[in-house]
C-alpha positions as CSV (number, residue, x, y, z in Angstrom):
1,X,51.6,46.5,-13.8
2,X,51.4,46.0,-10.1
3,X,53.7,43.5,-8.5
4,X,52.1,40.2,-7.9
5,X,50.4,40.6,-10.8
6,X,50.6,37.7,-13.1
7,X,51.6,36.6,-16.4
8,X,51.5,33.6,-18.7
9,X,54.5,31.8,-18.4
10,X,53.5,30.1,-22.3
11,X,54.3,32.3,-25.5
12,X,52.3,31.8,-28.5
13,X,54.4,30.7,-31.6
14,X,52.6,33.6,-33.3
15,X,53.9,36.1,-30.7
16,X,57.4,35.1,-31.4
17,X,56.8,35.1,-35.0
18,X,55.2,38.4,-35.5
19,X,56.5,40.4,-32.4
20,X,60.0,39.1,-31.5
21,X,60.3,42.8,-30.1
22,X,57.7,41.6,-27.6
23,X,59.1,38.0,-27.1
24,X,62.8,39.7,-26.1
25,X,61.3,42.3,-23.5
26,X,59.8,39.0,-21.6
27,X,63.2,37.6,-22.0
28,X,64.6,40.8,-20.3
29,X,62.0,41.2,-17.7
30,X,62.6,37.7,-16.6
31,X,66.4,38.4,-16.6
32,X,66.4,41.5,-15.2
33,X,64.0,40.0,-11.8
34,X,61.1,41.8,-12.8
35,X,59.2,38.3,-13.6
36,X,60.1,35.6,-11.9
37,X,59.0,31.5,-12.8
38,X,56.7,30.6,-9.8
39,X,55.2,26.2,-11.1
40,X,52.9,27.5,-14.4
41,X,53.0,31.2,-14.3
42,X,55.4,34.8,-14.1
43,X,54.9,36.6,-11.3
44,X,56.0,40.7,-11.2
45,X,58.0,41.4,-8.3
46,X,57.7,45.1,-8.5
47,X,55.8,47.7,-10.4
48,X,56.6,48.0,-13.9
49,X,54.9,50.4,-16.2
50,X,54.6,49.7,-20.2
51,X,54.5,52.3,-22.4
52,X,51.0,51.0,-23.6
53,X,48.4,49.2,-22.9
54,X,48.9,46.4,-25.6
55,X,52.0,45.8,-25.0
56,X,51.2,45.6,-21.3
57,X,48.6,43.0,-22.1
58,X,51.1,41.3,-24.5
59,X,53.8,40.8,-22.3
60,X,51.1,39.6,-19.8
61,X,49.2,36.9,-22.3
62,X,52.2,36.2,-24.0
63,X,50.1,36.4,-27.4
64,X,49.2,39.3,-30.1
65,X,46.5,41.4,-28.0
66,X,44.9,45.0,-28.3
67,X,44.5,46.6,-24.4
68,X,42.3,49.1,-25.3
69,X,39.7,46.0,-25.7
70,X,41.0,43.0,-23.1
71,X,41.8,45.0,-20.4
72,X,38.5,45.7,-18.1
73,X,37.6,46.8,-14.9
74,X,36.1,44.9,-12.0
75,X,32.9,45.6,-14.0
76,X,33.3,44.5,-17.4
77,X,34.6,47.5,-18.8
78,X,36.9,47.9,-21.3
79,X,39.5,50.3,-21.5
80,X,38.1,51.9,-24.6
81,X,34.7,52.2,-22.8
82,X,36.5,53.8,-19.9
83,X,38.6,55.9,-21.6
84,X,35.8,57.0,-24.6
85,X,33.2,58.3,-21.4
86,X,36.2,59.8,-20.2
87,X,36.1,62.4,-23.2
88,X,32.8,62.5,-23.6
89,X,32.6,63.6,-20.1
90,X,35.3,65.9,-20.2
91,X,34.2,67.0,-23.2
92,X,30.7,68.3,-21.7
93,X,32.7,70.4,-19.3
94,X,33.7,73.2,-21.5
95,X,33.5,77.0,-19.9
96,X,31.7,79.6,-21.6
């Protein structure tokens, strides 16, 4: 995650539920300065990196999400999509 990025500053009651894992890293990120409260939203003040996509785009929609499928590029395209013509292009690049 880029800093300035931005994150909901709301947690689902599902999130906490189901993922309290999920629930105390916002906790820590917030206490350790990495998101900060700025009026109705968490802002990143520096670079963090997740060790996955969902729980990158948990931590930033403070709800259950899969970032292989909400994440998307300026053009509409999903991660999986990205990452699937990724392989099918390398893929069609074997030597023989």
């Amino acid at each position: 995650m880029l800093a300035g990025s931005v994150a909901a500053i709301e947690e689902a009651p599902s999130l906490q539920k189901h993922f309290p894992n999920i629930t105390q890293l916002r906790q820590n990120l917030v206490g350790d300065g990495v998101l900060i409260r700025e009026e109705k939203l968490l802002r990143f003040t520096q670079d963090y990196t997740f060790n996955s996509p969902s729980l990158a785009s948990c931590v930033v929609l403070g709800s259950s999400s899969n970032g292989r499928t909400d994440w998307k590029d300026k053009d509409g395209r999903t991660l999986k999509q990205i990452q699937e013509s990724e392989t099918q292009t390398t893929g069609n690049n074997t030597t023989q």
